[in-house]
Structure formats: C-alpha cells, structure tokens
N, C-alpha and C positions, 0 to 999 in steps of 0.2 A: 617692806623691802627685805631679800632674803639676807641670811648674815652666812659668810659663811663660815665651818667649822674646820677648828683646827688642832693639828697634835705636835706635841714639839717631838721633834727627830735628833738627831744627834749625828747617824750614818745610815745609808740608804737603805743598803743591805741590812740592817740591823732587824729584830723584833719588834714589833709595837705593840703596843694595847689599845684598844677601840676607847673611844671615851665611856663614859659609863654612861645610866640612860638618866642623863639629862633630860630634859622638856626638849632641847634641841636634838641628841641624838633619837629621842623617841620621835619626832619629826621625819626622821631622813629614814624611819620603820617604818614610814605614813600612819603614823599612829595621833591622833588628835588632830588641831586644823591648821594652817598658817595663813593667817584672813589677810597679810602683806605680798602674797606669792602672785604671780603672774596672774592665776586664774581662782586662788582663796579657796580651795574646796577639800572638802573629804575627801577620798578613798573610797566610794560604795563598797557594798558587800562583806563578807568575812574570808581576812585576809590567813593564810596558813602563818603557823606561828614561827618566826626567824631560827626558833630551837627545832626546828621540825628536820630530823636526821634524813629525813625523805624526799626533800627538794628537789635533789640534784636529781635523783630518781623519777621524782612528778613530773616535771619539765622535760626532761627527755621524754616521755614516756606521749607525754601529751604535743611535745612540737612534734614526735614520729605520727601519731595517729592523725595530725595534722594536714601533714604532707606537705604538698606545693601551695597548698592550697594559702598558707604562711609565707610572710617572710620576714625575718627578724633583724633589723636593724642597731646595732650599738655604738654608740657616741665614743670616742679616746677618752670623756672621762669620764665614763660608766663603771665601775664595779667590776672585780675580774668573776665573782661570780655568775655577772649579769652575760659580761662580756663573753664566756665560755659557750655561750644558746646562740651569740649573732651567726647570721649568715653573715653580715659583711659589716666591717667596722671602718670608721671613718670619721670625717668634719663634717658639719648642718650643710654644706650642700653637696657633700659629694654623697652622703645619704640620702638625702633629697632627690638626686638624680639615679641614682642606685633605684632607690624606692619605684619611680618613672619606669627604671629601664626593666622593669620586673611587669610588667600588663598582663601576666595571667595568673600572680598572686591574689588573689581574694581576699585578701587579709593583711595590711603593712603594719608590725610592730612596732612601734617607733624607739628605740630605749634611749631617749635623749629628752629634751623639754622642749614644754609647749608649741615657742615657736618655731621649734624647727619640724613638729608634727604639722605645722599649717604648712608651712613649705612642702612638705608631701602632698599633704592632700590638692593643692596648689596644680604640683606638677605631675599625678597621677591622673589618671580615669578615673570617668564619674562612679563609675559600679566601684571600685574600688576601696576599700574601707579603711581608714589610717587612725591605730592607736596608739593612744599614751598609757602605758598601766597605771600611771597613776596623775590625775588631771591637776594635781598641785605641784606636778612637776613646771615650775616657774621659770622665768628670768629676772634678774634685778636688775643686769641692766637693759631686757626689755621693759620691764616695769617703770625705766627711767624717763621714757618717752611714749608718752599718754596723747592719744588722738587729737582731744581738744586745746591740748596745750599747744602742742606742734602747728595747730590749723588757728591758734593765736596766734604765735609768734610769727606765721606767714601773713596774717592780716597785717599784721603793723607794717611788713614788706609793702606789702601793698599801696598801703597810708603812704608811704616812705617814697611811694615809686620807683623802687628799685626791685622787685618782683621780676620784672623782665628780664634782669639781669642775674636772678639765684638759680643755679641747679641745687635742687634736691640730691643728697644722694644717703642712701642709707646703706647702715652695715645689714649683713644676714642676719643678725642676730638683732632682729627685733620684731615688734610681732604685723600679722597680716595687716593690718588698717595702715603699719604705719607705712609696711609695704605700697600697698594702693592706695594712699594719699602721695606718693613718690611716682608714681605710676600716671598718677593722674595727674602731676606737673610739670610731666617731661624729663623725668628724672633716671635714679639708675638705683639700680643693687649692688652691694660689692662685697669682695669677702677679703679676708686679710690675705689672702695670697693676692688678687688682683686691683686690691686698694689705690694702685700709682697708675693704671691702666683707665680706674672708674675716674680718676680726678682729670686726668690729662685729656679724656673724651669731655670730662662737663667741663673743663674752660675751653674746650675750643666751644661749646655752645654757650658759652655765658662769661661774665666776669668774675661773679661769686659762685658761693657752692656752701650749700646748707650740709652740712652735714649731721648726719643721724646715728645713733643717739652715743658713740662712742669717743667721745673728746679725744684721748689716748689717742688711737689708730687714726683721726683724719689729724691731730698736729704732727705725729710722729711722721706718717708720708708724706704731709704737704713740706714740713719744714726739711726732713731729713734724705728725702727720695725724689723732692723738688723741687729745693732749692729758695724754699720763701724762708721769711722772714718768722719769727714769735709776734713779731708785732704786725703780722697780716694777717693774724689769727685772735676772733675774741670770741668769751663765751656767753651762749647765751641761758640763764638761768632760768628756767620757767617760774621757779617760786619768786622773783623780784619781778616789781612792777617792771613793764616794759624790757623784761628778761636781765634787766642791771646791766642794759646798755643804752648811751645815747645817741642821738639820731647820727651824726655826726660817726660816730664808728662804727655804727652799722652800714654807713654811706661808706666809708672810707677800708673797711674788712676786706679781705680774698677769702678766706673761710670764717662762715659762723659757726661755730662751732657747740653744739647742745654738750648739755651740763651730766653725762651721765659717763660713766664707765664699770669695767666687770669689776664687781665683790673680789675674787679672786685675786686675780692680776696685778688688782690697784693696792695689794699690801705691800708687795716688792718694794723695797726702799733703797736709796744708795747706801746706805749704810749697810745692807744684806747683800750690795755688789763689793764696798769695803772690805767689810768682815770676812767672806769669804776667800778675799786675794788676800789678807794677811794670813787666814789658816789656811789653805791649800797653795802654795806656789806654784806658779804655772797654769792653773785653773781658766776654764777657760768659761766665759759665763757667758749664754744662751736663752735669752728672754724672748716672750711672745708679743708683737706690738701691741696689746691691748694694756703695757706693761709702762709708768710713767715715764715722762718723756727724759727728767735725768737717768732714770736707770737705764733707758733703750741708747739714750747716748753713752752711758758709761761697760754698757755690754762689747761683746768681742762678736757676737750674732745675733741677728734679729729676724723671727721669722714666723710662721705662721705654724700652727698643731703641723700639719702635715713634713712641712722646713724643718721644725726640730725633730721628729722621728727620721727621716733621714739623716741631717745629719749629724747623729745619735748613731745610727745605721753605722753611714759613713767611715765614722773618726779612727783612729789608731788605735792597737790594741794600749793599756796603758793610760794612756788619757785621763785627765780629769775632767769634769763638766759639772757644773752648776746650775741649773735649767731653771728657770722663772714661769712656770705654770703651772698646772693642774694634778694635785698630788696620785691621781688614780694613774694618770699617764707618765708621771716620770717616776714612777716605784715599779711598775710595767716595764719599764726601758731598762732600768737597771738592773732588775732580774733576770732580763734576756741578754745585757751583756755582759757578767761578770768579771769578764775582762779588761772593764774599764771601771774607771772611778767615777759613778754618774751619783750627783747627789740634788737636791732644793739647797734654793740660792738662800733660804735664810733657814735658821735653825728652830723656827716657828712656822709649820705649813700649812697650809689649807688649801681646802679640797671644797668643791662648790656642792654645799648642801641643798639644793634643789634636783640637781642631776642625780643627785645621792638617794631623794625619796626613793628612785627604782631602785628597789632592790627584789632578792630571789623571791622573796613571797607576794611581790607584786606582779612581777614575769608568772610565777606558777598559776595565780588567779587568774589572772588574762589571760593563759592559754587552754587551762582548764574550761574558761566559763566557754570560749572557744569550743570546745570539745562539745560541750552540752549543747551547742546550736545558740548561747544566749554572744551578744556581741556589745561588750565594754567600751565606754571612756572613746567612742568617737570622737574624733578633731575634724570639724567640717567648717570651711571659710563659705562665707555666704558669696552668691553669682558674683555680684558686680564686685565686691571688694576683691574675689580673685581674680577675677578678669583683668582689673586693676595694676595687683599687684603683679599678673602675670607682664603683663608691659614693661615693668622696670625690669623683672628676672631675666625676659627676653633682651632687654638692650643691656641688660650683663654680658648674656651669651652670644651679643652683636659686636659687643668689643672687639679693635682690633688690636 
C-alpha cells in the first residue's frame, strides 16, 4: 500500500525543502520498485537524470515535434513541473472525458495514476493509445479493493439473500475490474461531486448500496447529504472473516460500506481543524469528502477537488482558508492568490506519493520514446471488463 510523503509547513507561501533522497523520495524519482503500488512495477528504460538542466527544454521540444498527434493530460495533484506540459488539467474523470472528447489524438498522456489511465482507455477509441509515464504510478486506495475480495464479500450477499436488494456503487477512483464487476451488477460510478445523485438513483433501485471502496465519501453523503443514520452504515473488512460482520447487520445496514480510504485525505484529524481555529481566527476550513467523517463535520465546506478550486477562486480578497487535500493543489492555489491567506489544515502535509512518481524525467522519456516511433507503458483494459465497466460509467452519465 502506498504511504504517502510528507513535509512539515509552517505558512504556505513560505520555502520548502524537498525531502532528501530517502528510499521513499527516490521512489516518487521512479527510481527502484514499490512491489505494494496498484501495479508493483519498474519504470522501463533510462530515465533522464532529475539534475538534467535540459528538461524543460526536451519536453517542449519533443510535445512540439509531436504535434496533435499528442495529448497531455495533468491531474490537480501533479507536480507544477509536470503540470506546465498539460493540455488540460483536471479530476480522474473530467480527464477522462477530456481524454474521449480528443478522437484525433493518437497518443493520450495520462499524467495521473493508473486508474484513472483505464478510465481513458475505457472511454476513448480503440486506435487510440492511453499512457502512464510511469506504470507504478498506483492507488492505495484503489489497491484497497481487490477483485476477489469484493466478488466474496457479494457471495456471502447472496448466501444472505439479500443480493437483490444491494446496488453496487463505486467511486472513480478505483481500478477497471472493480468498475465491471459494478457494471455487471446493475450498479453505477460516482465521483465526489455527484456522489448524493449516485446514492439516491441506487435506492430507488434497491434497499442497500454496496459501496466501493471509499468509506469516507459514501458515510459522509449518506449520513450528511441524506439524512441517515451512523448506525445505517457498517463496515465491511475484507481481512476479517465474513468482513467482521454479522448476518444480522448485514441484513439490517442501508450502506455497506468497504474498509478502504485515500492515504492522503485520511491524515486530517480534528485536532488539525482545532489547531488551526486557535492559530488563525476566522479561518475558514475547506476539506475534500474523502476527508474523515469528524473532520468533514467539523469543517465550514466540503466539497470535491474541482469545489475547492472554485471556491478558492471565489472567496474575498483577505480571507483565510485552511484546505484539507492534496499538497501539489493547495500550494498551487495559494500562489495564484496572494491575496489571500490559503494554507494546509495541519502543520504536517502530505502529498500522495504515487501521483508523485510522474515526475519531469518521466514526462521527457515518454515523449521522447514517442518521438522515436517506440510507444511506452500502455494502459489497455481487456473487452469485456471494459465493456463492463462502461455500463456503470454510462448510468453515471444517465443520472438525473
């Protein structure tokens, strides 16, 4: 499972220093292997060296000779080095769809992790070719929710005879199988912005609702955006026999809820929404729902990557904000508005070292190899599993 890496901050604006090269920041160089990451692999090839004063220069040089023929995709919490090459930056599925609405690129970059390059490949043409620069670019909390576990914990449904009664729903953020295993049970996809939309479609088809694989985001809507109970909500563990639940509350549940959430996210503490209104007054504190359930109650907004960039955007000059995510995109935010006091909600931050493998010498290798006619680190979901999981994506996109 990835761990993610962290720096302690003090003020936003301030200077930092990189960590130094630990085993873990030589990890997020793609340097050695990380056999726990979504996909455990190398880095093929030889990658240019991070000291290499020419990067900025090979990249450009190499997405120009390119052309259309390209197109580069950047995740909000990519690297501003990485970030400077995208054509269009964004959340796992509005690149996703980005990605789609591009049919005469030859070439989709993906600068984000694994699962969200299946989701391209997913929702592109088949000529189409969707890379990762670097195929260790993981999820942990896709990593959370493993094929066979999930296609247990439905069997015992089954046993139970209450199967007829579960929707499936999964977040985007996890990988193809578990999409089309969702797909294939009459189920749905959701993303943290349309999370209260995916819930309130699967109970009008059902009683329960399985959700996948992000605890955080389906208690925070069900309980906070729907009005249920903590106590309609249990979890299910896949490492304990029978998930460490008994028949009886799996009978009697509204959401089951799987045992996984983001690395990132899940460090937010109340104590880092405390500490914060003691040192800043007035502050106003801004978490992402993947973010635990007291802190998302003890917050003043809650909302999804795209939610907090606006209303970041938004706020008055002056303002304080406290942001509860992803250090590449609230160091980003705060550079663009100087004019406000935007800082991380705890004094300890961290930034998801997985998204962090891409970095400029992995961008400059994949577009170089590009160049030479060789074509890298494909992401291709087999027929039927995309086919699959295209049915849940679709009845995302059927939502009313």
């Amino acid at each position: 499972m990835a761990v993610p890496r962290c720096a302690t901050m003090t003020n936003v604006t301030s200077t930092w220093t990189e960590p130094s090269n630990t085993a873990t920041a030589l990890l997020l160089l793609g340097r050695g292997t990380d056999p726990a990451s979504e996909r455990g692999v190398d880095c093929p090839g030889d990658l240019p060296a991070p000291s290499d004063p020419d990067l900025v220069a090979r990249a450009t040089a190499a997405k120009a000779a390119l052309g259309d023929r390209v197109f580069v995709l950047g995740h909000h919490y990519q690297r501003d080095e990485v970030i400077q090459f995208a054509d269009v930056t964004g959340d796992s599925f509005k690149l996703a769809q980005q990605a789609a609405a591009r049919p005469d690129a030859e070439f989709i970059v993906f600068c984000g992790v694994h699962f969200m390059a299946e989701s391209a490949d997913i929702l592109t043409k088949p000529e189409q070719q969707v890379i990762l620069p670097d195929l260790a670019a993981g999820c942990s909390m896709a990593d959370m929710a493993v094929l066979g576990q999930v296609e247990t914990a439905w069997e015992r449904f089954v046993d139970l005879g209450i199967a007829g009664d579960v929707v499936p729903v999964t977040y985007m953020n996890s990988s193809a199988d578990i999409k089309g295993f969702v797909g294939r049970n009459q189920g749905v996809v959701c993303t943290s912005s349309n999370a209260k939309r995916a819930l309130t479609w699967s109970f009008e088809q059902g009683s329960k609702v399985f959700f996948l694989p992000d605890q955080h985001l389906g208690r925070n809507t069900a309980v906070l955006e729907m009005g249920f109970d903590l106590e309609d909500c249990v979890l299910y563990d896949p490492h304990k026999p029978g998930g460490g639940l008994t028949d009886d509350e799996l009978r009697d549940a509204k959401m089951i809820l799987w045992r996984g959430h983001c690395s990132v996210h899940g460090r937010f503490t109340i104590d880092s929404v405390r500490e914060v209104r003691e040192r800043v007054p007035g502050v106003n504190v801004l978490v992402h729902p993947e973010c635990r359930h007291d802190v998302v109650r003890a917050a003043d907004q809650v909302g999804s990557t795209e939610y907090i960039i606006k209303a970041l955007d938004a706020a008055p000059a002056g303002s304080a904000w406290a942001v509860g995510t992803e250090l590449n995109l609230v160091r980003r935010m705060a550079l663009a508005h100087p004019d406000k006091q935007i800082m991380f909600l705890d004094r300890t931050v961290c930034y998801c070292s997985t998204m962090n493998r891409i970095d400029l010498p992995h961008l400059v290798w994949t577009l170089e190899e590009l160049v030479a006619g060789r074509v890298p680190n494909v992401i291709t979901v087999d027929e039927q599993t995309a086919a699959n999981a295209r049915v849940a994506l679709d009845q995302m996109l059927a939502l009313p």
